[in-house]
Wavefront OBJ file of the C-alpha trace (Angstrom):
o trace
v 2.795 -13.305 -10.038
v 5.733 -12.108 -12.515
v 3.205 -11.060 -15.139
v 1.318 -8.780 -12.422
v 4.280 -7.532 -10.573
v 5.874 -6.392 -14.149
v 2.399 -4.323 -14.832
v 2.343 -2.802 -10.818
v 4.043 -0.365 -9.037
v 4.522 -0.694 -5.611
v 3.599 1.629 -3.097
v 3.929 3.108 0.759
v 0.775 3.518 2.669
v 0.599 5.080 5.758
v -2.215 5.273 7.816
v -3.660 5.007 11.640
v -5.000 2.174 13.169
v -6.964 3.126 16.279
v -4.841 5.877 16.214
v -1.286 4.478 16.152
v 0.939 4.809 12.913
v 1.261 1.741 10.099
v 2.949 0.878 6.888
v 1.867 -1.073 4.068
v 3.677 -1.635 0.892
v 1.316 -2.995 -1.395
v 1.536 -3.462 -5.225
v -1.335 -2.104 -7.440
v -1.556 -2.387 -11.214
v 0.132 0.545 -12.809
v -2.855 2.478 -13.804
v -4.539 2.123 -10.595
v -5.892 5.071 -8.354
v -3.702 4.157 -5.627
v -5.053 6.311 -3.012
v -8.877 5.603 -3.636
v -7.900 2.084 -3.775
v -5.985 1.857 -0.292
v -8.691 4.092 1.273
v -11.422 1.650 0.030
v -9.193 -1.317 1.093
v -8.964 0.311 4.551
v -12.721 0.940 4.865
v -13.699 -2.607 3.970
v -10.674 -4.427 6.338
v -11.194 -1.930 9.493
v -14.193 0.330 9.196
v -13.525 3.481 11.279
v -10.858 2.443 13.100
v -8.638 3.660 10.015
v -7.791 6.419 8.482
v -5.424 6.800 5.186
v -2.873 9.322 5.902
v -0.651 8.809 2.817
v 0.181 6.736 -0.349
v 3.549 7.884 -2.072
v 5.867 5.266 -4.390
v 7.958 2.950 -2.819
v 11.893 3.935 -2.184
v 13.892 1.275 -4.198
v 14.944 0.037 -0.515
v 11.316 -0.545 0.089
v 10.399 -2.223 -3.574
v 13.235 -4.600 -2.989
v 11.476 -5.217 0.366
v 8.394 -6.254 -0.699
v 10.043 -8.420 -3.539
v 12.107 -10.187 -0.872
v 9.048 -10.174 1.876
v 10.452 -8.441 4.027
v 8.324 -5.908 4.342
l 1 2 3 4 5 6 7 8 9 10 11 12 13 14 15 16 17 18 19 20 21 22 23 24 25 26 27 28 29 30 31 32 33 34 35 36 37 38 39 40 41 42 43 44 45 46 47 48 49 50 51 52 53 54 55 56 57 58 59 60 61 62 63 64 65 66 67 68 69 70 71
């Protein structure tokens, strides 16, 4: 996991489920599309029940989150 996390960023996703708001944070390697990747990820968990609404960096406050699983 410390090998992958060091080549990753981790990032904010927001998006609707059924129509009310959630929040990911999800790591992806650095290089990755993030936004084609969550919106494929969404498709193939939920179908049309979810819709990608945005994928930004994580806040420092929300990196450390994710490291600590808190998220």
């Amino acid at each position: 996991m410390a090998q992958f996390f060091r080549t990753s960023r981790v990032w904010a996703v927001e998006f609707l489920y059924d129509g009310h708001p959630r929040r990911w944070l999800k790591a992806l390697p650095a290089d990755a599309d993030a936004a084609a990747a969550m919106a494929a990820e969404l498709q193939d968990l939920h179908g049309g029940r979810a819709r990608l609404v945005s994928v930004r960096p994580a806040t420092a406050e929300e990196e450390g989150q994710y490291v600590r699983d808190e998220a």
